[in-house]
C-alpha positions in Angstrom: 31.9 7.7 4.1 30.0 7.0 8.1 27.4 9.9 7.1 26.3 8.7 3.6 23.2 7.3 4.7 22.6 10.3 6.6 22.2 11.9 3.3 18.4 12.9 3.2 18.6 15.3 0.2 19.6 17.8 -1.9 19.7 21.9 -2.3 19.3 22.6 -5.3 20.6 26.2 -5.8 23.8 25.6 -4.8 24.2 21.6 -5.2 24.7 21.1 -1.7 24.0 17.5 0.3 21.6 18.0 3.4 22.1 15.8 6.0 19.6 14.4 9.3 21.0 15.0 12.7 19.1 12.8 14.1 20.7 9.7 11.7 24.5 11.8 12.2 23.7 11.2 15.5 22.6 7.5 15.5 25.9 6.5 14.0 28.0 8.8 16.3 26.0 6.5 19.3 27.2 2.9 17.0 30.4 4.3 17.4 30.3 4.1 21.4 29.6 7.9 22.2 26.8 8.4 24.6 23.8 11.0 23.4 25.4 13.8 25.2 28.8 13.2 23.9 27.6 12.5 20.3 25.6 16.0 20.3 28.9 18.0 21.4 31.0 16.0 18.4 28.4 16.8 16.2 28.0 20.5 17.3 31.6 21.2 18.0 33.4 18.9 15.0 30.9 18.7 12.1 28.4 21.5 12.9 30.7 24.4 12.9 33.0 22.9 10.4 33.2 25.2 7.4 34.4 22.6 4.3 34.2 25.9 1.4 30.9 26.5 -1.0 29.6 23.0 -0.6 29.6 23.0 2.9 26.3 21.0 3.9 23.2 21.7 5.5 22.4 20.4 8.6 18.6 19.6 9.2 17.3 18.9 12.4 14.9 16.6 12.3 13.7 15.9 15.9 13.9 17.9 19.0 17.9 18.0 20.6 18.8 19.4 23.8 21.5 21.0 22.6 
């Protein structure tokens, strides 16, 4: 889907994809959102969004003002 080349690796444990903010957030901003309005989708849509046991992880790869 959009986020696939946000994919930056894997957990192993529990097989789940971890994924960069800071690219989630580039292609949020390609899509028209302004920084500020592509930090509240990503915090309030994808963030908090609970998808079952392979829910991702989230890493944060460069300072946000969230």
């Amino acid at each position: 889907d959009e986020f696939d080349g946000c994919i930056i690796g894997l957990e192993d444990r529990d097989m789940r994809l971890i994924y960069s903010v800071s690219k989630i957030l580039q292609v949020l901003e390609s899509q028209g959102m302004s920084e500020i309005d592509a930090i509240e989708h990503f915090s309030y849509n994808i963030n908090s969004a609970w998808v079952g046991e392979q829910t991702p992880i989230y890493c944060i790869d460069k300072f946000l003002n969230f």
